[in-house]
C-alpha positions, 0 to 999 in steps of 0.5 A, a space after each residue: 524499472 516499469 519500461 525495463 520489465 515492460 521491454 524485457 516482457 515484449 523481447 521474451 513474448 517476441 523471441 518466445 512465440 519466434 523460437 517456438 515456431 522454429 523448435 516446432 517446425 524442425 522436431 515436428 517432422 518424423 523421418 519415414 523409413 520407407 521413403 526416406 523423406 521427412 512428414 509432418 506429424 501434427 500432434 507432435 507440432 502443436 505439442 512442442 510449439 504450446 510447450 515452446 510459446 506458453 511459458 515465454 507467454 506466461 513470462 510476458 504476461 507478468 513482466 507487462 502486470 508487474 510494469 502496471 504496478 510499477 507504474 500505477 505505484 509510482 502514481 500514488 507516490 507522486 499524488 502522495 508527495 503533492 499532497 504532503 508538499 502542500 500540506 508543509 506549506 500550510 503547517 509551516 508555523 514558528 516555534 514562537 507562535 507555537 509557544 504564544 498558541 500554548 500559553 494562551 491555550 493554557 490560560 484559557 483554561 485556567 479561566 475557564 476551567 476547562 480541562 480534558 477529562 478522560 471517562 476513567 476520572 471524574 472532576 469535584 465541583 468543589 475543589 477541582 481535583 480529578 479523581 478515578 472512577 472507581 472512587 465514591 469521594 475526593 481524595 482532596 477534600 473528603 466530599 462524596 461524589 455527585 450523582 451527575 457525574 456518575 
């Protein structure tokens, strides 16, 4: 597509610039009554060869940026499609080391005692339950909340 536009912008700019030339060399002559003979009238040729070569100009200009981004799209799909290639390669991991990393993760926490808690909760240091923030004592075993976890 980016080298159909950028052809098709060179032809228009080329037959454009072409055929303003011969549209403003045959309408930009003015028949004189007197002599009967055929003068150039200036004004009248640079009107009709800028009305003529601006919009195939303008046409080309646009056909050539939209062949750019085309191009420089292209580019990044490439760059795009390498990295996530190479990222595939080093995630490839099996279902059964999948499930080994998450019982082992799980019993780390068991033993541990860590677990994720959001800032919306608050953990009892005695019995392990999570509570909301807006509670001042557990839910679980009744105790009030301490003040290093407020």
């Amino acid at each position: 597509m980016k080298s159909i536009s950028k052809t098709f912008g060179g032809v228009i700019l080329f037959l454009g610039i072409i055929g303003s030339i011969f549209i403003a060399n045959f309408f930009g002559k003015v028949m004189d009554y007197h002599s009967l003979e055929f003068e150039r009238d200036w004004g009248m040729t640079i009107i009709l060869f800028l009305s003529c070569a601006l919009p195939s100009i303008v046409l080309s200009i646009i056909l050539y940026a939209l062949s750019e981004v085309l191009e420089r799209q292209e580019a990044i799909f490439k760059a795009l499609n390498i990295s996530m290639k190479s990222t595939n390669e080093k995630a490839s991991i099996s279902y059964d080391d999948m499930v080994k990393a998450k019982t082992a993760n799980s019993s780390l926490e068991t033993h541990s005692g860590i677990k994720d808690i959001s800032k919306s909760s608050w953990q009892c240091p005695t019995c392990g339950h999570i509570n909301d923030v807006s509670q001042s004592t557990c839910s679980s075993c009744k105790i009030t909340r301490p003040s290093s976890t407020l």
